[in-house]
KEPAVO-187680 format. One record per residue: x, y, z of N, C-alpha, C, CB in turn. Coordinates in steps of 0.001 Angstrom, whole numbers, plus 500000, padded with zeros to 6 digits. Each point is the difference from the previous one (the first is absolute). Glycine has a CB too. Layout:
N
XYZXYZXYZXYZ;...
//
This chain:
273
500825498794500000499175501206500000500858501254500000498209498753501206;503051501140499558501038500874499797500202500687498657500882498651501640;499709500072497692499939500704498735499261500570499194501016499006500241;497452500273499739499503500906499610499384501510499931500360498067499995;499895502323501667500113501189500397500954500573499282499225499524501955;501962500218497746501327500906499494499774500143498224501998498855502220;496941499670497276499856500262499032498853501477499482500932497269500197;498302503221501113499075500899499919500558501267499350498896498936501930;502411501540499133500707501502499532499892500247498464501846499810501904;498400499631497355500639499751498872499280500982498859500662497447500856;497458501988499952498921500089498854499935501741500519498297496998499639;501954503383501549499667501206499970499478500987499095501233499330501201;499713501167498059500624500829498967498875500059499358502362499469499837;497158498890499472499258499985498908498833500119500361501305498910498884;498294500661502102498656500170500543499459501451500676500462497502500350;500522503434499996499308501447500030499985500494498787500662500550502073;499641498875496726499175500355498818499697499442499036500582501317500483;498187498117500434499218499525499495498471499550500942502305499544498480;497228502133502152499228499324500729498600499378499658501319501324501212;497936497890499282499030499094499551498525500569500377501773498009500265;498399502678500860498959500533500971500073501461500577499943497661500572;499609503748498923500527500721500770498529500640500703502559500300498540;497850500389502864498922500009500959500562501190500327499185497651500791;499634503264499253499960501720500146499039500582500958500547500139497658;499931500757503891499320500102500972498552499010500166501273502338499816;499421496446500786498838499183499859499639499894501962500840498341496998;497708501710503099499600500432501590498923498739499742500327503247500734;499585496047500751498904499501499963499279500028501208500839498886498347;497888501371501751498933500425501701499404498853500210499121502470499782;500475497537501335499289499033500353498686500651500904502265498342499817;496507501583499725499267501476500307500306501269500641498786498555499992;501745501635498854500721501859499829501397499416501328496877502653499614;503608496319500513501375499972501161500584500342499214500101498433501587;501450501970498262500901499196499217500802499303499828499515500893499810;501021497780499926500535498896500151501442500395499872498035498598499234;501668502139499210501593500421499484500127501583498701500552496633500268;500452503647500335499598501115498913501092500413498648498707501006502272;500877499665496978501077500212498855500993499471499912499447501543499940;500526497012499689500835499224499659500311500075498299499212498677502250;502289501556497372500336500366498711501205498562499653499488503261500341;500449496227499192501545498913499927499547499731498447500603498380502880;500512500621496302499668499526498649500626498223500894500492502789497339;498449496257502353500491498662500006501037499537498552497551499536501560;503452500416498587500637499370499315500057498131498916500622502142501955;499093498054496982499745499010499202501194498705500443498874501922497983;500086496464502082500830499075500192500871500186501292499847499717497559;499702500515503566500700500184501518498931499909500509501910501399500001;498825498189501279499378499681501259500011501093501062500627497741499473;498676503075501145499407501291500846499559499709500758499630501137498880;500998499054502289499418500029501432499792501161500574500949498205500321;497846501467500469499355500905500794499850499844501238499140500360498405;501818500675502386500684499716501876498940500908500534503101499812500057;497252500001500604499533501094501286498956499095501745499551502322497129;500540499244503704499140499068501115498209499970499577502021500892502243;497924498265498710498388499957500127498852501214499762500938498413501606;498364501456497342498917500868500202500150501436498823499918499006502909;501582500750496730500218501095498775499454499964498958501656500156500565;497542498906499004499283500155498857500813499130498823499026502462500875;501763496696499188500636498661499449498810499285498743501443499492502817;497775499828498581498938499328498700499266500926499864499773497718500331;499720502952500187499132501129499143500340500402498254499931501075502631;501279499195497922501072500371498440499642499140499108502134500653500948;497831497670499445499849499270498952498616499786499332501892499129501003;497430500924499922498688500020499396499762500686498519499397500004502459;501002501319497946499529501083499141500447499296498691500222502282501617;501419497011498090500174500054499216499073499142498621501963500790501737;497368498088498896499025498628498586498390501038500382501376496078500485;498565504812500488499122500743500192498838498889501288500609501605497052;499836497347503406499348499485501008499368501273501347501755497605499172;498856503422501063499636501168500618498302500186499748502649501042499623;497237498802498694498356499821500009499378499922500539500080499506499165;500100498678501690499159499393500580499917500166501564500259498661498031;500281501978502304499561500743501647499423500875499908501519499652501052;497375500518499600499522501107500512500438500948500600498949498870499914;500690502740499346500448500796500415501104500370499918498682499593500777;502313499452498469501395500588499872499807500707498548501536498050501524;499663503003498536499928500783498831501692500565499763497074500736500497;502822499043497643501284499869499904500136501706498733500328496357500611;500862504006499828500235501059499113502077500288499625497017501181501317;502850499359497358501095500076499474500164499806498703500485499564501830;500474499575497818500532499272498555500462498404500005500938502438499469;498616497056500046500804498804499651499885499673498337499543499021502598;501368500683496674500602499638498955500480498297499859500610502661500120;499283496946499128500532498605499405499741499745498277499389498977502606;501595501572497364499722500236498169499414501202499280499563497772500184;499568501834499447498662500868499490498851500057500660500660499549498156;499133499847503079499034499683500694500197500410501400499571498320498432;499509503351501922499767500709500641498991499200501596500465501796497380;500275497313503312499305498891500885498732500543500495502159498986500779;498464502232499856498941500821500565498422500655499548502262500254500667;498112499894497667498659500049499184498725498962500159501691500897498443;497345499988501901498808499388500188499612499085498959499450501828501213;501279498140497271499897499349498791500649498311499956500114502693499033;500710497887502125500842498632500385499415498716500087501160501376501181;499200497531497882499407498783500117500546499266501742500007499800496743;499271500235504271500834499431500620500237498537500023499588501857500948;499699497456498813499847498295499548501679500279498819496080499150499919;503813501213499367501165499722499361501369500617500528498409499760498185;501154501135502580501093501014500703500447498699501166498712503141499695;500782495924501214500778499434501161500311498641498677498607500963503211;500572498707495662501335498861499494501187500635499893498673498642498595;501512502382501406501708500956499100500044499845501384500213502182497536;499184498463503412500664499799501446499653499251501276500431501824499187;500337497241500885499465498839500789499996500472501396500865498180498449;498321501016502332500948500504501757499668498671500696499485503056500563;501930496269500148500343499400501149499361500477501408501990499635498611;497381499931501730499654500235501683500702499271500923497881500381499483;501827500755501708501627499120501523499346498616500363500889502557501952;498097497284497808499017498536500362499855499324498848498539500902501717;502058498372498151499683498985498507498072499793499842502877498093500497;496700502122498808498619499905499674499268498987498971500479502197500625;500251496954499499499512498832498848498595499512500106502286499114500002;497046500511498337498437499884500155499757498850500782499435501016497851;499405498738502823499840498247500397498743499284499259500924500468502583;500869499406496527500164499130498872500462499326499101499368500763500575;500829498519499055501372498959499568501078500963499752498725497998498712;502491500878501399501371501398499871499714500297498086502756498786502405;497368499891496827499702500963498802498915500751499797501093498667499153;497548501145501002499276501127500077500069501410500179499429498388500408;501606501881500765500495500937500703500585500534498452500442499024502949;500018500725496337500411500505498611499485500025498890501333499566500763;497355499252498842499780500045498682498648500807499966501339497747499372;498053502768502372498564500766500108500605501424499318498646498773502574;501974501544498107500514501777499428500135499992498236501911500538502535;498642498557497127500457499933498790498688499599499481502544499516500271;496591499610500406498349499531498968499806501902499696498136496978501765;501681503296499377499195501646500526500759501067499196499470499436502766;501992500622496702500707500436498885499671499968498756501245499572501213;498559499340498395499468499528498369500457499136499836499770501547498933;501279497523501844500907498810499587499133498655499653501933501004501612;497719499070497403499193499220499828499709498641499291499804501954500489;501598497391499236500505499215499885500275499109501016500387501244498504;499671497380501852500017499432501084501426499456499838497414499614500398;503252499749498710501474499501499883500817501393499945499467497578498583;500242503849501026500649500985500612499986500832500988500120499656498504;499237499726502268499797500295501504500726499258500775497983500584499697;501912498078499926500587498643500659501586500518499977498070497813498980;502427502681499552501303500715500225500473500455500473499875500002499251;499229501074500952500568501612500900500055499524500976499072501943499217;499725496918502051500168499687500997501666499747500584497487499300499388;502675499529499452501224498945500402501687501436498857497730495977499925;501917504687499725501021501226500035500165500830501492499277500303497344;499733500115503083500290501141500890500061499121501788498427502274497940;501268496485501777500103499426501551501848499076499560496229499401500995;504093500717497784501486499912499712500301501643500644500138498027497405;499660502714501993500804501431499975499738500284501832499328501230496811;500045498435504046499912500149501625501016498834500518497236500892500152;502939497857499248500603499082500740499284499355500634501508501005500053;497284498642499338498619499174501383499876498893498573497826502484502153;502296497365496741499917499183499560500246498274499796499919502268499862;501361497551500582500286498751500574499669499439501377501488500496498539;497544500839502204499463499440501511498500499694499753501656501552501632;497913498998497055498271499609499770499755499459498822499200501766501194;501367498075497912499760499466498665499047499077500017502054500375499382;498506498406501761499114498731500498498677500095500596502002499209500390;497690502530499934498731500282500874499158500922499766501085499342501399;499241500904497677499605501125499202498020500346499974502682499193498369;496705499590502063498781500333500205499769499753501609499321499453497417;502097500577503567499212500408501611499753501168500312500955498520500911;498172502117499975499840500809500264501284501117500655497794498480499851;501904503165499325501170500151500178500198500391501541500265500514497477;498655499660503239500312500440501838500374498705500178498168501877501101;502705497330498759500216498772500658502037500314499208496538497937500097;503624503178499506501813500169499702500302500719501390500303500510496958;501020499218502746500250500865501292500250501829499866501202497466500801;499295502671500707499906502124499453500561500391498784500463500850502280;500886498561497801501030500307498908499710500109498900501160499161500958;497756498940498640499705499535498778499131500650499331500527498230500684;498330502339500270498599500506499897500669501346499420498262498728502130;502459502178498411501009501008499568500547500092498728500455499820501981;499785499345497500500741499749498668498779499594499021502474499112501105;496548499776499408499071500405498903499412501068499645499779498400500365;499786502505500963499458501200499261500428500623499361499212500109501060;502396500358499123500921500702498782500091499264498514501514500800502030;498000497650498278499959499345498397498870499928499859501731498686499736;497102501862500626498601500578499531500236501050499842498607498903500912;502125502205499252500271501604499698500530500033498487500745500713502650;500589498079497574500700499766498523499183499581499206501909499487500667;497225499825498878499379499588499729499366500806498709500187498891502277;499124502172497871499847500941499544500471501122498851499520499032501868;501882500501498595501106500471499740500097501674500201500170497833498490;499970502774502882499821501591500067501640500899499691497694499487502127;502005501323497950501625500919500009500483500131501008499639501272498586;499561498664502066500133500783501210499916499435501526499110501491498341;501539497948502640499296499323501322500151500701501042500319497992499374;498300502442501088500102499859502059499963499931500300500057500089500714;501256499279500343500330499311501384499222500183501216502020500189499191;497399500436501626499386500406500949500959498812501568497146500969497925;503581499102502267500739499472501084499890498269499664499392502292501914;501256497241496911499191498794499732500723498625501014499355501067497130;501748499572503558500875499140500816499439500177501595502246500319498196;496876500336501982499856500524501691499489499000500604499535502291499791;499475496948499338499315498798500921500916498506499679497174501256499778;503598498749499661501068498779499712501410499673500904499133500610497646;501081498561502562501227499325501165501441500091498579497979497482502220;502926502887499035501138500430499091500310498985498212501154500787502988;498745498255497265500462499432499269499100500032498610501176498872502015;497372501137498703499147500283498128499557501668499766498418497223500052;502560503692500971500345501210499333500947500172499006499371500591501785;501651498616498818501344499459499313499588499705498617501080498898502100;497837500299497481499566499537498899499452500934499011499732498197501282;499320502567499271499430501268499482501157501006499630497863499642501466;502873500355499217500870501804499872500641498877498694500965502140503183;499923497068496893500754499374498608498857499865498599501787498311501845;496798501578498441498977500059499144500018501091499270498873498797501290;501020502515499620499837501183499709501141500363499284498581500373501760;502817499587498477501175500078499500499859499326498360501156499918502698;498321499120497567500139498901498605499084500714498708500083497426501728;498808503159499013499093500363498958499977501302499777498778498303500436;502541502360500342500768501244499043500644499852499218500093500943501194;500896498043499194501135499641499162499791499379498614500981499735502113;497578499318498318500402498900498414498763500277499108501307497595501201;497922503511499234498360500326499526499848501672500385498767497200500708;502463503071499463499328501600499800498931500698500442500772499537498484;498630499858502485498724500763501011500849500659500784498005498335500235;501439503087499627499882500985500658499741499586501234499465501212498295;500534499018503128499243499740501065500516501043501516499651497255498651;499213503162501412499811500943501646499727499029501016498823502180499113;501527498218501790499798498988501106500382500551501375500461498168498350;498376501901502765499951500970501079500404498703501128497896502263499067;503029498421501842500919498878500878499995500925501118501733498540498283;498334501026502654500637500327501671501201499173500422497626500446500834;503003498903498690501282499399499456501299500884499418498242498274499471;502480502626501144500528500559499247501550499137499623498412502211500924;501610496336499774500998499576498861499434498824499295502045500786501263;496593499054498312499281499437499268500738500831498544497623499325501933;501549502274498544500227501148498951501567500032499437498071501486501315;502643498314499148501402500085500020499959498977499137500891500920502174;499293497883497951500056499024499533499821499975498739499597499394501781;499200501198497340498896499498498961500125501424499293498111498051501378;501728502721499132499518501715499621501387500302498868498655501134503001;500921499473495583500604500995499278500027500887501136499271499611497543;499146501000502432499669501529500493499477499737500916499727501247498352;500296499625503034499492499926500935499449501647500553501483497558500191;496804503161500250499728500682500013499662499993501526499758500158497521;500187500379503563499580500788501136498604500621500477502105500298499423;497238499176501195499302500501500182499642500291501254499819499365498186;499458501929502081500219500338501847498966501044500432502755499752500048;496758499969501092499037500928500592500435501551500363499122497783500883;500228503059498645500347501527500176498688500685500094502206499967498649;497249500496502980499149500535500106498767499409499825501434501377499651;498578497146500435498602499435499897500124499089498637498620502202501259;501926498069497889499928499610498599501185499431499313498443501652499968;500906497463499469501770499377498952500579500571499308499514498407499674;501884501763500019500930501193499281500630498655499401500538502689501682;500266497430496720500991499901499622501077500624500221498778499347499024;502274500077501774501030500619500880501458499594499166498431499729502554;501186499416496572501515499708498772499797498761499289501939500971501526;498490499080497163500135498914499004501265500112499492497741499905499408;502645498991500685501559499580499127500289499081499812500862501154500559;500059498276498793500434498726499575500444499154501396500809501044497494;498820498014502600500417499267501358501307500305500591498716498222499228;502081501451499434501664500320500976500247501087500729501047499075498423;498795502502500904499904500830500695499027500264501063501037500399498301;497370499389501727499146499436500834500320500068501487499543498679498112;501711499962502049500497499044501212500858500773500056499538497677499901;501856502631499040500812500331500783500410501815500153500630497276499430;498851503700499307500295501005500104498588500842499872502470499338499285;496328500615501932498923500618499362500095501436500065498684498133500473;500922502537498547499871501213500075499035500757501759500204499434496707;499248500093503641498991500682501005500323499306500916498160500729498881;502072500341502399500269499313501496499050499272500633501236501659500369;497232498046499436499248498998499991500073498594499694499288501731499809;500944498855498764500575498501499210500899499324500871500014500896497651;500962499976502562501594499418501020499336499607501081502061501675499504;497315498883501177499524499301501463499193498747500023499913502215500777;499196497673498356499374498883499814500960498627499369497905501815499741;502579498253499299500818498979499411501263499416501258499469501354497254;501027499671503767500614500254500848499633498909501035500222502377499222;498034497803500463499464499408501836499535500757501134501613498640499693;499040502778500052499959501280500402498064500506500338502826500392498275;496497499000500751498671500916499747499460498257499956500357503162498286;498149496895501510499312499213499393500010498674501020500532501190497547;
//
């Protein structure tokens, strides 16, 4: 895993130009609160982005906004810019059904249907248009290869999937996300409810499906040497006056070891947080 951290520096360069996602004073309330405010950063294409900070700054909030799941709460209300291409997220014109396939999201609780583990993959894809049954059967036995759960279910493929374990249940849902095939993934703490070792599994997952598939992926951690570990970019986030602030974004290396803001330093430190 080492190395592939050292292999991260490298992409820097190329990946601040070329960003994939850019996000312009973006605030989100939670009846008229505010969670977080004028948040401005560009996500960088093909990297991995983490999102630090303590409790209560407005972390997942952030993510919501981005496949536009924010929708579906009540009373929350989102304002600003978001960009991904040509497609203004935030526009009321916005397909969102097609907007969360481009952007998938991981939850900190694995959420699998109860229902067979392949099911768990070929329902989204019926509900897609995939409507072929031997190219479904594919994609299944592709993307539970591309997680590494494939040689543990191949043989079981019609038990129910609440009967995998945290880890496993974990990895299928990201190969029901893949599935799809989105640009885009978010993490939402997807290691918090997992025992070291099938975090271990996930963070090398996440690594793998930068490296050998080019997904983009955000991913909000309280782990900051999870973040270390995995992270191109790593962004800050922190309570000021009631409300979440973007307090710094940079490339991981500098991030950890030279951050621009004495916040940044205290927290990465141990100091804060």
């Amino acid at each position: 895993m080492t190395k592939s951290i050292h292999n991260n520096l490298d992409r820097h360069k190329i990946a601040e130009i070329q960003p994939l996602m850019q996000i312009h004073q973006l605030s989100l309330f939670y009846n008229q609160k505010p969670a977080f405010k004028d948040v401005t950063l560009s996500i960088p294409q093909n990297s991995i982005t983490a999102i630090v900070g303590a409790s209560g700054c407005g972390k997942s909030s952030f993510l919501i906004c981005l496949n536009r799941l924010s929708d579906l709460i009540p009373g929350c209300t989102v304002s600003g810019h978001i960009q991904l291409g040509t497609l203004n997220i935030l526009s009321p014109k916005a397909n969102t059904t097609a907007l969360r396939r481009r952007i998938g999201t991981i939850f900190q609780k694995p959420n699998p249907f109860p229902m067979s583990i392949k099911k768990n993959i070929t329902f989204p894809l019926k509900e897609h248009g995939v409507k072929d049954s031997q190219q479904r059967h594919n994609i299944v036995e592709q993307v539970l290869k591309d997680v590494g759960l494939w040689s543990e279910v191949k043989d079981r493929l019609q038990d129910n999937a609440l009967t995998l374990s945290g880890g496993q249940k974990q990895r299928l849902c990201i190969a029901r996300t893949l599935a799809l095939q989105p640009e885009i993934l978010l993490m939402d703490e997807p290691c918090s409810a997992l025992d070291p070792i099938s975090s271990g599994i996930v963070e090398d997952l996440i690594l793998r499906l930068r490296q050998k598939y080019n997904y983009t992926i955000i991913i909000v951690t309280h782990n900051l040497a999870q973040a270390k570990r995995i992270a191109d970019y790593t962004a800050l986030f922190w309570v000021d006056k009631g409300c979440g602030r973007l307090i710094e974004f940079a490339p991981a290396e500098q991030f950890f070891n030279a951050p621009n803001n004495e916040l940044t330093k205290a927290y990465v430190n141990g100091i804060k947080g």
